[in-house]
Phi, psi and omega in degrees: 000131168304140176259134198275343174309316187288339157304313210293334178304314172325301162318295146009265165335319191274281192316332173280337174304300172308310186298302189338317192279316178288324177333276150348328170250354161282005179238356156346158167275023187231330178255020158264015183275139185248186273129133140334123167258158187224009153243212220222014187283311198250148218239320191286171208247115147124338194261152213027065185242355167250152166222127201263341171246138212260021169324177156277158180303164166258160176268177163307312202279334188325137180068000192256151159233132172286134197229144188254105155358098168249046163252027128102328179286175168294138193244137180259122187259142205228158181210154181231074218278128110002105190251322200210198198298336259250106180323127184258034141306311194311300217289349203264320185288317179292349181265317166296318186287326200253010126324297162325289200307323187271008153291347159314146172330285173317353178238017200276007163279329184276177181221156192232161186203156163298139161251093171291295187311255156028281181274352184298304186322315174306329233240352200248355197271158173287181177304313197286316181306302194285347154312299202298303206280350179272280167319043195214100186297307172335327193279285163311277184327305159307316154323320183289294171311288185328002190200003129093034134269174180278305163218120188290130188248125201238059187295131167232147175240138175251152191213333194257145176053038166224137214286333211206123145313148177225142185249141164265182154198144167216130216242098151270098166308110166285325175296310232271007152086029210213170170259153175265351169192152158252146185223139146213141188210163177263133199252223180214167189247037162245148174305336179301297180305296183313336191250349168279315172294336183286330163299247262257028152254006172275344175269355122339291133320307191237034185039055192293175120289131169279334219050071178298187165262007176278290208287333153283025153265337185282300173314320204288334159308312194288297187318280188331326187281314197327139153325126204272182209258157174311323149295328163304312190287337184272341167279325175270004170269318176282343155291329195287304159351275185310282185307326158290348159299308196304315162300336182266310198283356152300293192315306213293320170312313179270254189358334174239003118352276203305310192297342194282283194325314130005296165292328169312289222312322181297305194308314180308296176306327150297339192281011161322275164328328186270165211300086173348103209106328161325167156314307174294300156349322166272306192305342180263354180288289177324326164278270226300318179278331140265017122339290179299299191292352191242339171279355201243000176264331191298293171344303187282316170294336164291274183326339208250323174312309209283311170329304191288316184315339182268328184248034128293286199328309183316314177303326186269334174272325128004294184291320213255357173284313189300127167246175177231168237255321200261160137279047185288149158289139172294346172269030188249313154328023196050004202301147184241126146252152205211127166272165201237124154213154177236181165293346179262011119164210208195169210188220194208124200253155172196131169226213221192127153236131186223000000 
């Protein structure tokens, strides 16, 4: 007689056997190989940091149709070449972002497109061509020229055997068959992170101004260089004048100053010698005292040049630091010059009514 407990044990068994096996292949080396994650679903640390799918790649274009720009701009075509292992889901989203990213304002002479053609062309090449000819700007530049864009923007990523993903981008000019700049930086493996370091290496890339303080110091300079207005520079050529006369006709005044003073110091001295009361004794006095009256007028006529010649120059270098806003003459701005003399000597007054 069958015994029916030992079937059911049997069974048991059989069935504990089954789980064990399934157990057992969930911890395979195949589902414990990891990755960079590159996309953006999960927010949290820890979280999505493996890819779990061991599928085959998608090529870029699949399910996409390429449309060429017909707004009259230069078109940028953008591609994303395959360096190492780095799935090419990754390369197709980093190839979106950074279309998206040149849709930007700053970038609004170009029109930017996926280069669908392009890589189809690529895809068609053995391993070896298509390496050769993706490093070759000339090569990318034919591709390029064939479908009447302006320049292939050629991006790559690295993931394997590195701490930190790192992205190049190289900007090829197609007519000149050459490149026109290289970038390369190092990113973060979240998508997020990656399409923010991907704006400001595309301003980069394509030498934007941001309007740094640097690059507004540079404006505020070229302005400030502006051409002075035509009347300002001939009022300011003819004060500069007017003031170096006044100095030289000062230097000349004090200069025959110097000399009356010359003349005292002798006229004293003879009238040393001469008898006191005398003839001569007056004559050196009466020379000596107009002496004194004609060194103490020179003196003085000297002195009121060089004042005045010190606030021309002053006046002229004005006209020629100031710029004004307008091509106005500057002397529609009242400027007055005026001479002054008092009893302690005299001078030159100039101001600005405005």
């Amino acid at each position: 007689m069958t015994n029916p407990f030992r079937k059911a044990s049997f069974l048991k068994r059989l069935f504990s056997l089954v789980i064990l096996i399934t157990f057992s292949l969930s911890f395979s080396p195949v589902a414990m190989a990891q990755d960079f994650d590159f996309s953006d679903d999960a927010d949290d640390v820890g979280a999505g940091d493996f890819n779990f799918d061991d599928g085959p790649s998608q090529p870029l274009n699949v399910g996409k149709t390429f449309v060429m720009p017909q707004n009259g701009k230069p078109v940028n075509l953008v591609i994303f070449e395959p360096v190492d292992g780095t799935p090419q889901k990754t390369l197709d989203q980093l190839t979106e972002a950074t279309v998206e990213k040149l849709q930007d304002e700053k970038y609004a002479e170009y029109d930017s497109v996926e280069g669908i053609p392009i890589t189809e062309r690529l895809n068609a090449m053995s391993e070896d061509d298509r390496a050769n000819c993706t490093f070759e700007a000339s090569c990318i530049a034919d591709l390029g020229r064939e479908i009447g864009a302006a320049n292939v923007i050629v991006g790559r990523i690295t993931t394997e055997g590195v701490e930190r993903p790192k992205i190049t981008f190289d900007l090829i000019d197609v007519n000149a068959s050459s490149s026109k700049n290289y970038i390369e930086f190092e990113t973060q493996n979240r998508l997020r992170k990656q399409e923010q370091d991907i704006a400001g290496a595309l301003l980069r890339l394509f030498n934007i101004d941001t309007g740094s303080i640097d690059s507004l110091m540079t404006k505020r300079v070229v302005e400030e260089s502006a051409p002075l207005p035509t009347g300002q520079l001939v009022g300011g050529i003819i004060v500069g004048v007017l003031a170096l006369g006044a100095v030289g006709a000062g230097a000349y005044f004090g200069y025959t100053a110097k000399q009356l003073d010359d003349q005292i110091e002798k006229d004293i001295e003879a009238n040393l010698d001469a008898t006191p009361g005398s003839f001569d004794s007056l004559k050196h006095q009466a020379e000596v005292k107009a002496d004194q009256d004609a060194a103490s007028k020179d003196a003085m006529i000297a002195n009121i040049l060089y004042a005045s010649g010190a606030v021309l120059a002053v006046v002229s270098v004005i006209l020629f630091l100031v710029r004004q806003d307008k091509d106005e003459d500057i002397f529609a701005n009242d400027l007055y010059i005026s001479p002054s003399i008092g009893t302690d000597g005299g001078g030159i007054v100039t101001g600005f009514t405005f």
